[in-house]
C-alpha positions in Angstrom: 37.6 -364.6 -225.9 38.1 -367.7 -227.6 40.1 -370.7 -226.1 41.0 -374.1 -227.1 40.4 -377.2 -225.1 39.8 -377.8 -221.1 42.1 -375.1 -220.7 40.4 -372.1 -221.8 38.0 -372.6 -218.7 40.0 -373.2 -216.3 41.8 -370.0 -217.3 38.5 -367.9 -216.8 37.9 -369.4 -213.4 41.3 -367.9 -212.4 40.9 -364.8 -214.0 37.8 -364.8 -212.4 39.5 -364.8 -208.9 41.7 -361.7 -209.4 41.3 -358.1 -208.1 39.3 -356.0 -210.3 42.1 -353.4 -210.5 44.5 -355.9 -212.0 42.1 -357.3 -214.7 42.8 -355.0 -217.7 42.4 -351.2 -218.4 42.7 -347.9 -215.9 40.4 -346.5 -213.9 38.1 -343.5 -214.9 40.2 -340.4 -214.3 38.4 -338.4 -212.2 36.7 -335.1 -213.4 38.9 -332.0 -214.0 36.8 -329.3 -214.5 36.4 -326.4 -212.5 33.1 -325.8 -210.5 33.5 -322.9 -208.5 30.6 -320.9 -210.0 26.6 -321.6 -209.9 26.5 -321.8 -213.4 30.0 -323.7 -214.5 29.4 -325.8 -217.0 30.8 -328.8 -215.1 28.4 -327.8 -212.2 25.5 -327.5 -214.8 26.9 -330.8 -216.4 26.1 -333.0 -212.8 22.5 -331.3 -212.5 20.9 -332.3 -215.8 22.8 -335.8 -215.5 21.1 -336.5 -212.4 17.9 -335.1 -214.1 18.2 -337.9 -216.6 18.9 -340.3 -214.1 15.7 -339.0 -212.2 13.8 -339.3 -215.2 14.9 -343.0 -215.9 17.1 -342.8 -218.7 19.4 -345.6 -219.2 22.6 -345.4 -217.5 24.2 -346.3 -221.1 22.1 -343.0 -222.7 23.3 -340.8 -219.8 27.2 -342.1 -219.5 27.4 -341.7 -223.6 25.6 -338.0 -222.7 28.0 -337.3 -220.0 31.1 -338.3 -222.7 29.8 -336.1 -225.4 29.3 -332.8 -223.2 32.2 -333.4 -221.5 34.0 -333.2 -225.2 32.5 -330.0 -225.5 33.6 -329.0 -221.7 36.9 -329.8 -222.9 37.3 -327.4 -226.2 35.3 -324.6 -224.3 37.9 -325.2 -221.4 41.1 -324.6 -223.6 39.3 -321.4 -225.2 38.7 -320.5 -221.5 34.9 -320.6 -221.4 33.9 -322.8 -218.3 30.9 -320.7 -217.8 27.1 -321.4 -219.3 26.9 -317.8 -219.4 30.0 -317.4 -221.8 28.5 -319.7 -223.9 27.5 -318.1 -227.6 26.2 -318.9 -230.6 29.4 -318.2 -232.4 31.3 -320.5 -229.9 29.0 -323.4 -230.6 28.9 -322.7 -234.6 32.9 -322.7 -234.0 33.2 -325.7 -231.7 30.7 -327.6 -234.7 33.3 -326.6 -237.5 36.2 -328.0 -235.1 33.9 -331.2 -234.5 33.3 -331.8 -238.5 37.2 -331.9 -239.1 37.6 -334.3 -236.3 38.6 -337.7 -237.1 37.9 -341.0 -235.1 40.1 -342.4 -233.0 38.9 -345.9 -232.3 37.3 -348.6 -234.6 36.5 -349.7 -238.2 36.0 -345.7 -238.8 39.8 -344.6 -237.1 41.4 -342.4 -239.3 38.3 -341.0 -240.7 36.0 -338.1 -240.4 32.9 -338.4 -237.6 29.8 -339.5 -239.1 26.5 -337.9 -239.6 25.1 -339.9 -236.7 28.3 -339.1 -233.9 28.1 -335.6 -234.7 24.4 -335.6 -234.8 24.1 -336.8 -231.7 27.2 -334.4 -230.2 24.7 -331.3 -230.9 21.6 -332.4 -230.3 22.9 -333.4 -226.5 24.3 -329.5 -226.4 20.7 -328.6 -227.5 19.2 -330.4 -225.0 21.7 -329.4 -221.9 20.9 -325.4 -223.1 17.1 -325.6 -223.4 17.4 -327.2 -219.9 19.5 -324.3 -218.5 17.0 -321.6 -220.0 14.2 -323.3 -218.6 15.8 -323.6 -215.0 16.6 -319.3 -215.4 20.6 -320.6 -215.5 21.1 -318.9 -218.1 18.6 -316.1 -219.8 18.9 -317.3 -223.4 19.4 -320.8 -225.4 22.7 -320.0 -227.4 21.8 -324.0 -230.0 18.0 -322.5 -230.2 19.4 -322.0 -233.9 22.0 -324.3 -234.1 21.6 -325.7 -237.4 22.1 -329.3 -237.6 24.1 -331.2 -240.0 22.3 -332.8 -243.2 21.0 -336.4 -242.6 23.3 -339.1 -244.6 20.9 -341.3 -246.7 23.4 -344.3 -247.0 23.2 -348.2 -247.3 23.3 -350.7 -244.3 26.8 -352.6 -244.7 26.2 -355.3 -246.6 24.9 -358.1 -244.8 26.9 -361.8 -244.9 25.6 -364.1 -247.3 24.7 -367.5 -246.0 28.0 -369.1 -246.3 29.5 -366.0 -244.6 27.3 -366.4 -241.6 28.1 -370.4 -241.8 32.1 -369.7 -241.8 31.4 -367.1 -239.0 29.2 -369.6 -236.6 32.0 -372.5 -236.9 35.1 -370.0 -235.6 34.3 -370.8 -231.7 35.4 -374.2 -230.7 32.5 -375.8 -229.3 35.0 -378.7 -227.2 35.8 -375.9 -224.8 33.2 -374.8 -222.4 33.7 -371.4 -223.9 33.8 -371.8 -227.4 29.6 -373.1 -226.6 29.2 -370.1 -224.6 30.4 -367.9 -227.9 28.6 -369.8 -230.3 25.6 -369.1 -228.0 26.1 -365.9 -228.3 26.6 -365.6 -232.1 23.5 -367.7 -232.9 21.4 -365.2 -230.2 22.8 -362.1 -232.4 21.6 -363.7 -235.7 18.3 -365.2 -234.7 16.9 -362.4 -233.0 18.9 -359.0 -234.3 19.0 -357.8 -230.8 21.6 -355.0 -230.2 24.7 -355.5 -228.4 24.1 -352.9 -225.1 20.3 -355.4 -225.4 22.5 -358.9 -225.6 24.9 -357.9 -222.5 22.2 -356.3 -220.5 20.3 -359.9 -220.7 19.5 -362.1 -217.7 18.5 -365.7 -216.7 14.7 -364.9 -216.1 14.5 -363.4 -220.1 15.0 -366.8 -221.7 11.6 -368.0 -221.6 12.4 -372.2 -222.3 8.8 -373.3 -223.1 7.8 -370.9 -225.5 11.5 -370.2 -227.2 11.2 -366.4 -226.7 13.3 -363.9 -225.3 12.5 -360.8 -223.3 14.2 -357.7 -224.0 14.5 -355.6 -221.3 15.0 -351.6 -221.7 16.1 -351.7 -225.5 16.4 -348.6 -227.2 14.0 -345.7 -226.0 13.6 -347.8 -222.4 10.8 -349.8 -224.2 10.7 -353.8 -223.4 9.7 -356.5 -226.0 9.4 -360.3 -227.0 11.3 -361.7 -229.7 11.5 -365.3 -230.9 14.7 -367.3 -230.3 14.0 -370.3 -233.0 15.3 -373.8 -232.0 18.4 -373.4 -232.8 19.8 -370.6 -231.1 17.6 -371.7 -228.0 19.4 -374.9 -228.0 23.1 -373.6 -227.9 21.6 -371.2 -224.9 20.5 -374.5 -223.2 23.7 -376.4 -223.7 25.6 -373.0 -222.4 23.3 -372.9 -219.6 23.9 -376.8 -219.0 28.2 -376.9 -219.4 29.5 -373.3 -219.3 27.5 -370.8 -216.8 27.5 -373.0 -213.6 31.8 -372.8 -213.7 31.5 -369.0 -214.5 29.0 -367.9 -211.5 31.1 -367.4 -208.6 28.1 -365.3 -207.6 24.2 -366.3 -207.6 23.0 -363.0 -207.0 24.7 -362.1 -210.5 21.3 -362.7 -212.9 23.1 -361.7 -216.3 22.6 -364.5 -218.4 25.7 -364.2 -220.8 29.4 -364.4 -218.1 33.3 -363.2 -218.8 35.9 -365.3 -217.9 35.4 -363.0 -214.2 32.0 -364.5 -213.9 30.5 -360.9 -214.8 27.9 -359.6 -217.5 29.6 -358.5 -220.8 30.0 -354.9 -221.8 29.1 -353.6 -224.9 32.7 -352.5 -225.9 33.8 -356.2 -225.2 31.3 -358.1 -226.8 32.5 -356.0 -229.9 35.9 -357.0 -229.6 34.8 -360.3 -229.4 32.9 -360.5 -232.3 35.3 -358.1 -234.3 38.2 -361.0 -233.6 36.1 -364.0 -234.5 34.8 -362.0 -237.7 38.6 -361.7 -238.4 38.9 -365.6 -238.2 36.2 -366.1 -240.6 37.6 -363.9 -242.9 35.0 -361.4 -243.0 38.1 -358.7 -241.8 36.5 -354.8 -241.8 32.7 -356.1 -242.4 31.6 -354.7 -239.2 30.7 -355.8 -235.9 28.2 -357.2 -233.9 25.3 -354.6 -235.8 26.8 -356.7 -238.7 24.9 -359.8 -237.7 21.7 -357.1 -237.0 21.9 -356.1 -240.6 22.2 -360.0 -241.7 18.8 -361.0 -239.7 17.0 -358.6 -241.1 17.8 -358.7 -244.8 17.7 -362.6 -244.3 14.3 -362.3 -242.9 13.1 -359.9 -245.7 14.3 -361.9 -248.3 12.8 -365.1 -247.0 9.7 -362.9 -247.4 8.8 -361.6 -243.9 6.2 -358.5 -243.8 8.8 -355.2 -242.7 6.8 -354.7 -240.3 7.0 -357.9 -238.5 10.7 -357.3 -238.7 10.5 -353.7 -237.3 8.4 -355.2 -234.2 11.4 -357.5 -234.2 14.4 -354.9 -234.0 12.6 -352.8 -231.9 12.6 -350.0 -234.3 10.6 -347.0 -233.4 9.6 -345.6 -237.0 8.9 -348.1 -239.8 11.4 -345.5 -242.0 14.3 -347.3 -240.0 13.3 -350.8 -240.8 12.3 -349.7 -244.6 16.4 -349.1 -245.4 17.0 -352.7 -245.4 14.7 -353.2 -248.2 17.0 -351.4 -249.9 19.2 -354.3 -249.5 18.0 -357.2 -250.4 19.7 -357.7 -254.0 18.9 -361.1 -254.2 15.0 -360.2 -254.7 15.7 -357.6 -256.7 17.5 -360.0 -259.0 15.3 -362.5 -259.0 11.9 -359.9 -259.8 14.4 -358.4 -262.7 14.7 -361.7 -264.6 11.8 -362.5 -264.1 10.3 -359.5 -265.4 12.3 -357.5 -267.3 12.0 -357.3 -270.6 16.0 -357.1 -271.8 16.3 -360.5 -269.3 13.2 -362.4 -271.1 15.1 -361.6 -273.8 18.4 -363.2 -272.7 16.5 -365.7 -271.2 15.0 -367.0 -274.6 18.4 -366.7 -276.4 19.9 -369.3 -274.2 16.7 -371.3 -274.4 17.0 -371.6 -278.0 20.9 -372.2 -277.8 20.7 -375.0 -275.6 17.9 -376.6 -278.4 20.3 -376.2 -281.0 22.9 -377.7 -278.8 20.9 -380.9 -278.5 
């Protein structure tokens, strides 16, 4: 993503230029499953997708849907079940045993067992595709009425970069190339806002609102909008990007998304990852995180500077206070500071070196 001198840009524009099949990556292979009954479970997969989509879920929330049922489609397949009416209990307390010993495959995680949250999520979209085919008479019975979920992990946020971490991390793009402002733009959006990545690509020219220094989120999580403050200083790398950068990436003014590629196209989520994961790499801050890593760091920043929690919930777009209450958990620094101060084993240290720097005088 990152490019030194005139060059880099001039490099986007022709990468912009080129056929969409030759700019990286193969197509989506095309579904495999067999649909030659009423209730097949690929034929039951496209009918509740569509229901989301009818019922305005986000196209992210129904593809990442579609990807975790067609997991389960797969396993089921090589155990030749591709009926909803061969489904059991059993078969989904086996295929959760078989999903608990799986490893992932990509990311900081690879190598490891699937979290609490992934395989949270896996059941609770079989839950939800069942109950729907019981209440459509598909099938006459909800085989995950009683599927038992697995025990919620009650872990830490990654810690967040201190102050010099973030400053290291902010200085990797090279602001001389049109590119390298467009990535610190980005960066300094991340931090000053906490906005998610899926909420940064999904961002358009008409959200920046100049006058006021806001941003508009559009269809965060849950589908809900909101207003978050930019602060000066991300506001003014935005207007320099706006000013140098966009107006050589936009081949195309009917393409609103505020942030461009090198193709002149909005970022993906998985991309503006890789991005950040490379430049974090640069900074030296190798296996922190990713771009949630710079979500973690406003918030803890803004607690300890001593924001209310729930000003910063209204900021992150958190739907239970419980959510934004973890990062209080966080903030050493306070903590630190509150234990000198009053505890009684530190007032006690703290006198000792009192008097020894008297007797040193």
């Amino acid at each position: 993503m990152h490019s030194k001198g005139a060059g880099g840009l001039l490099r986007a524009m022709r990468m912009k230029s080129r056929p969409v099949a030759l700019r990286g990556g193969a197509l989506a292979r095309p579904p495999n499953f067999t649909r030659n009954a009423p209730d097949a479970l690929a034929s039951c997969a496209d009918a509740w997708l569509e229901m989301l989509r009818g019922r305005r879920y986000s196209e992210l929330t129904v593809r990442q849907h579609e990807a975790d049922l067609r997991i389960f489609m797969a396993w089921a397949a090589e155990r030749d079940v591709t009926r909803a009416g061969e489904v059991t209990r059993p078969i989904l307390e086996a295929y959760q045993r078989w999903l608990s010993l799986c490893e992932a495959t990509s990311g900081r995680n690879k190598g490891k067992r699937l979290g609490w949250g992934t395989l949270r999520h896996r059941l609770h979209v079989l839950r939800s595709f069942f109950r729907r085919l019981t209440r459509e008479n598909v099938i006459l019975h909800n085989p995950a009425s009683e599927l038992e979920m697995p025990r919620r992990e009650r872990r830490l946020p990654v810690q967040a970069m201190t102050k010099e971490e973030l400053s290291r991390l902010l200085a990797v793009p090279n602001v001389t190339d049109p590119l390298g402002v467009r990535d610190r733009a980005m960066l300094e959006v991340f931090y000053a806002t906490g906005i998610r990545r899926a909420e940064l690509a999904s961002l358009e020219l008409t959200d920046v609102g100049t006058e006021r220094g806001t941003l508009t989120v559009r269809h965060g999580k849950g589908g809900k909008d909101r207003v978050v403050p930019l602060g000066p200083r991300a506001l003014g790398w935005i207007q320099r990007y706006l000013g140098e950068t966009r107006p050589h990436l936009s081949g195309d003014a009917r393409v609103m998304a505020l942030f461009l590629t090198g193709y002149g196209e909005a970022f993906s989520p998985s991309v503006l990852s890789h991005a950040v994961t490379s430049w974090m790499r640069v900074a030296g801050l190798s296996g922190r995180g990713s771009c949630h890593l710079l979500r973690h760091t406003c918030a803890t920043h803004m607690l300890e500077g001593g924001a209310d929690v729930r000003y910063v919930q209204q900021l992150l777009g958190h739907e239970s206070l419980d959510t934004t209450a973890i990062y209080t958990q966080v903030t050493i620094n306070r903590l630190i500071e509150v234990h000198t101060r009053c505890h009684p084993s530190a007032q006690v240290e703290n006198a000792a070196s009192v008097a020894a720097e008297k007797l040193a005088v």
